[in-house]
N, C-alpha and C positions, 0 to 999 in steps of 0.2 A: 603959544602953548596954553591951551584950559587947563588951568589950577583950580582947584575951591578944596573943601573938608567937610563934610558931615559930621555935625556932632548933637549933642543933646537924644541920642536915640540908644536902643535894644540892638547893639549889634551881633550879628549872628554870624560870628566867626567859627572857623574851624574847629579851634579849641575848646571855646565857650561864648556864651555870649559874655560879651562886655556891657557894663549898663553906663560907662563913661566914656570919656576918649574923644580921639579925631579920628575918621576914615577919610583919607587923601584921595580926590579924584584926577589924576595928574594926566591930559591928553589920553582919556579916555579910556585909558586904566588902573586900576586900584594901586594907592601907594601902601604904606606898611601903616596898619592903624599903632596909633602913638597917644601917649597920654600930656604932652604938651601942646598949647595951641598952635597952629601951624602960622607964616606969615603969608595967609592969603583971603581970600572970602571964606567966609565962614558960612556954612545952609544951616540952619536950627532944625530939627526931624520933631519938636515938640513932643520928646518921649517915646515914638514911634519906634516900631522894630524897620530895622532895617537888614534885608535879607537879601541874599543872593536872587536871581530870579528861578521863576517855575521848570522846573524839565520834565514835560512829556515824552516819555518813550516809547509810549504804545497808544495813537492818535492815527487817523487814516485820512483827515484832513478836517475843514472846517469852511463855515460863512458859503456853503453851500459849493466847495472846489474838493475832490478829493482826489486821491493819490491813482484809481480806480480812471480819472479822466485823460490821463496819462499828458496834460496840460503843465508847463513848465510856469504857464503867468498865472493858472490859477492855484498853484501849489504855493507862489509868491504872496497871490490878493489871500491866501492863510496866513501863511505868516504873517503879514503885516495888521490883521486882526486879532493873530494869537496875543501878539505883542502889549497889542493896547488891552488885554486883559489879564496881564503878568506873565504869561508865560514867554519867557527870550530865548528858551533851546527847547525842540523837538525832535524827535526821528519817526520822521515820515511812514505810513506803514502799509503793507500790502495787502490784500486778501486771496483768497484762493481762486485762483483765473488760471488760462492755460497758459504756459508757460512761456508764447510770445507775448501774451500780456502782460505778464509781471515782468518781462527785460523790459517793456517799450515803459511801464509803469516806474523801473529804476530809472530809465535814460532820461527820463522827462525830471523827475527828482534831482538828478544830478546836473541837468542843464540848469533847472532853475537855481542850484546852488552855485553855479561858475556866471549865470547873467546876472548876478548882485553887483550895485554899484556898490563906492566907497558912503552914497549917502540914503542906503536901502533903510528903509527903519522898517526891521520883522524879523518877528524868531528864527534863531539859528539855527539851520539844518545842521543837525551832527548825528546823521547816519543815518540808514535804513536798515528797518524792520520787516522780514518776510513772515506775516502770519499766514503761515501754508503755503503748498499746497498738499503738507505732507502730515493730514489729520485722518480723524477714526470719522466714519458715516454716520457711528451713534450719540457722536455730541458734535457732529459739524456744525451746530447751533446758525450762524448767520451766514455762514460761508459756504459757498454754492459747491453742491456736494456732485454737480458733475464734473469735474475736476481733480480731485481726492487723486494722488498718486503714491508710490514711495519714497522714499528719501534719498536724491540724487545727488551726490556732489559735483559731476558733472552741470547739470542742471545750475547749480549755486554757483560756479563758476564762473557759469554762461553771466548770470545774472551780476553777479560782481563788476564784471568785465563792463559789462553796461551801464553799472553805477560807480564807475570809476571807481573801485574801491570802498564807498563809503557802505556797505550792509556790514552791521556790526553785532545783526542779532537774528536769528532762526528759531521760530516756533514749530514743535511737531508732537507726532503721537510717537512713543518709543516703541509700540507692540511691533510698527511697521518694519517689517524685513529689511535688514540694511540700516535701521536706526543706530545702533552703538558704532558702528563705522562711518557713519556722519557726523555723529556727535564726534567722535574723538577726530575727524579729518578738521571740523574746524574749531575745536580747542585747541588745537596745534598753531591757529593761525588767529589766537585771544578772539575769536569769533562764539560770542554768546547764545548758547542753544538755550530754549526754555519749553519745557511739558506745558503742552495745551491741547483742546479740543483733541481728548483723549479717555478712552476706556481699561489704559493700562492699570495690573494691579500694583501693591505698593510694592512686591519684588520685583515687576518692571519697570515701576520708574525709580527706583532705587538703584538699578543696575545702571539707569540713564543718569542720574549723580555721579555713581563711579566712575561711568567713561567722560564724564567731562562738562555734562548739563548743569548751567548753575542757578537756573532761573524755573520760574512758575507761572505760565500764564492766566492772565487774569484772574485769580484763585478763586476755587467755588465755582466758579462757570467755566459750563462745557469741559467737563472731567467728570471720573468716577469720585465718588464722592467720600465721606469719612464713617466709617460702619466701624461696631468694637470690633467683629472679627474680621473686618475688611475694611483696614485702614487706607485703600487707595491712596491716588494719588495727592488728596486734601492731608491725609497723615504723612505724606512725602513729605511735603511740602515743611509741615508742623516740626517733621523732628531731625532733617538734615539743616545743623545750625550755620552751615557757609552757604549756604545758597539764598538769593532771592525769590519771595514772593509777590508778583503784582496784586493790588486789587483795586477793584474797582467802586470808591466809597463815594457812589450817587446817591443813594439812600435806594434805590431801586433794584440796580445787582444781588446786592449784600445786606443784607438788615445790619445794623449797627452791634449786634450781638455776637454775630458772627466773625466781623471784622474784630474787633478786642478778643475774640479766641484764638484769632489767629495772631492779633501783638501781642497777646501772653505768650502763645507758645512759643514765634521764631523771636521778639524781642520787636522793639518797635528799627530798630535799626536795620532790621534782614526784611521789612514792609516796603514797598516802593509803589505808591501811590501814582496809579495813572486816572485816564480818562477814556479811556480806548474811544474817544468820540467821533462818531461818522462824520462824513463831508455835509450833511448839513446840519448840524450843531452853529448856534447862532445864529441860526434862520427862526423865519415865524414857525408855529406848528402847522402840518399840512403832511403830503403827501411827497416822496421822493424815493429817487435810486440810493439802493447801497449797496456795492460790490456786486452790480447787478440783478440786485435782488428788489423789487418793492418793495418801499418803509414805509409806516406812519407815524410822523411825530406829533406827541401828546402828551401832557403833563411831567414836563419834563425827562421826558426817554421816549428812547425808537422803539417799534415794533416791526415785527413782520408783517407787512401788509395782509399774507395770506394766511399763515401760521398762525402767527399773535402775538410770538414768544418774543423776546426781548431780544432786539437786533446788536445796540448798542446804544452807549451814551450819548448825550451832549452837553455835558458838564464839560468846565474848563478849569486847569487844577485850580484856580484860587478857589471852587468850590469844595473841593475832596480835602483839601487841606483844612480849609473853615469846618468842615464837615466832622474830622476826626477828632478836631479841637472841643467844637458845639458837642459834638457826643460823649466828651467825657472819658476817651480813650487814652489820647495823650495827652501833653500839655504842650501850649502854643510852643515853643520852641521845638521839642519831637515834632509834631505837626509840620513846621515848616523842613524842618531837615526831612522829614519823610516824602517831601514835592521839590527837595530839590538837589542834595550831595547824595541821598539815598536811591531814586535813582539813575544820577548819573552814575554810580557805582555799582549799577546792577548792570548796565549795558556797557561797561565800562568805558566814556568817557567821561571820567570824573577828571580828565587832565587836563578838561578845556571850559567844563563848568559845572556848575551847584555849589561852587565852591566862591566864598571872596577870599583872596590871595594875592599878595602884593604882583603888581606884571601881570594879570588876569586881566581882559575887557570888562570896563565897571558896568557891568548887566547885573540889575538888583534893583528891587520894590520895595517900597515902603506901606507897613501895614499896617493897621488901626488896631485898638487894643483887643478887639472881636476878631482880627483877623481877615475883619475885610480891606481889600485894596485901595490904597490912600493913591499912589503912583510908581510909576513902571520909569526906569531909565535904560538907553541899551546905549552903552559907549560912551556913559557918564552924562547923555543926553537925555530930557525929560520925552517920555511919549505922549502922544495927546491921549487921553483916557478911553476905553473903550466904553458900549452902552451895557 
């Protein structure tokens, strides 16, 4: 049995962080931190924070594999790159295709989470995300708008059935006919609906709150947006204090100004920090598919090949997290809980990570005073570093 203790570091516990102590890595998972030495190896973290690992929950692949290829070994050759860049959990995400595409895009996801050995080193699949196919034509933004339907739970069933279970989260427009009876068929079943790529007003996505919506996609993009007399779905978002907002803090999405209007108003705690990064995020710049769309990546963010408009990111969180920090929004501690128990708690598996917890797999990074990434461990085991 691997023994050792981390100590000398910023640990970023549940409660608080501790700036003392031991964190026990006992066969691979977290023992109870303690403020005696323990009787085993001892790691020195040299001051470092030490933190849970990254969770993506709205990512649609990466290293040029994405969810779109409906490839079970290239959904893997992701993971096993998220990894060595901090992030140890993600949920895979779909785009708006027809509806055999996104079953055959779940079954692929979930084979590659059953063909994992015991000695896989890459981020843990823990769930999928359907972004659409159940959005508005006037902010379809990158998602292929011949496709656009309404909100079927038949449909989500289908697709369940083919992800064994693992879809833990639904994006849509609430204006679409059948919306409130979607939303409330799978809040019934802790299945996570979130407003996105939508034109609803703020009485319709409000009504989408009450029936059971607890999330925001991507915030600021692809929505109606925040007017005084028309506080849309951005004022949704700002003043229902139990719900989730994603955002996307590339520095490209969201100007940094905007982001801190939004952790003033829901709190930095109700923030859940993604990447929504295409399938080739981590590649050189150049030219590439997304969601069947041609992209051009450039200076850090996709475009639409043909458009222009902003497809999506390729940041990967230790970015967005470094990013809210450097900006001056949070402070390093907020920052990292906002990449990682914030949200697993938006997509609700906070029961299996963001969290270090005694009996939890030791998946957790150690980061440098700036917040960049010192090392990634997944199962109490160090990763080789990514570039």
């Amino acid at each position: 049995m691997a023994i050792y203790a981390l100590s000398n570091a910023r640990f970023v516990l549940p409660g608080r962080v501790m700036n003392t102590g031991y964190l026990p890595v006992v066969d691979g998972n977290f023992g109870a931190w303690q403020t005696e030495m323990p009787d085993c190896e001892i790691v020195d973290c040299g001051g470092r924070w030490v933190a849970p690992g990254f969770v993506d929950t709205h990512i649609h692949g990466f290293f040029n594999h994405a969810t779109t290829d409906c490839d079970a070994e290239g959904i893997n050759i992701s993971s096993a790159e998220l990894v060595r860049r901090g992030t140890t959990s993600w949920v895979p995400t779909t785009f708006t295709e027809a509806p055999e595409s996104i079953r055959a895009a779940c079954a692929a996801i979930a084979e590659a989470d059953e063909s994992r050995g015991d000695e896989f080193m890459g981020a843990r699949i823990q769930g999928i995300y359907l972004e659409g196919p159940f959005f508005t034509q006037k902010h379809v933004g990158a998602q292929n708008p011949a496709f656009l339907i309404d909100p079927s739970y038949d449909l989500f069933a289908n697709w369940q059935d083919a992800a064994g279970g693992r879809i833990v989260k639904s994006a849509l427009a609430p204006e679409h006919e059948g919306s409130l009876e979607y939303i409330a068929a799978l809040a019934a079943e802790n299945i996570v609906t979130s407003i996105g790529h939508s034109d609803a007003t703020f009485d319709e996505a409000l009504a989408a709150v009450n029936a059971g919506s607890t999330c925001f996609t991507h915030t600021y993009n692809g929505m109606r947006g925040l007017h005084h007399r028309d506080p849309g779905i951005v004022g949704c978002a700002m003043v229902t204090p139990d719900t989730y907002a994603e955002i996307i803090a590339d520095g490209h999405h969201v100007m940094p100004a905007a982001v801190e209007a939004l952790v003033r108003a829901k709190g930095w705690d109700h923030v859940a920090l993604i990447t929504d990064a295409l399938g080739c995020a981590g590649m050189p710049d150049g030219e590439y598919v997304s969601g069947g769309l041609p992209v051009v990546m450039r200076d850090g963010a996709c475009y639409l090949r043909d458009a222009g408009n902003l497809a999506g990111s390729v940041a990967v969180m230790c970015d967005v997290v470094k990013n809210v920090f450097d900006w001056s929004i949070v402070s390093a501690e907020q920052a990292i809980r906002m990449g990682t128990e914030v949200p697993a708690r938006s997509a609700h598996i906070d029961d299996r990570c963001g969290f270090i917890a005694p009996g939890r797999r030791a998946d957790f990074v150690v980061l440098n005073d700036d917040l960049t990434l010192d090392a990634t461990y997944l199962d109490g085991v160090l990763v080789p570093a990514g570039e």
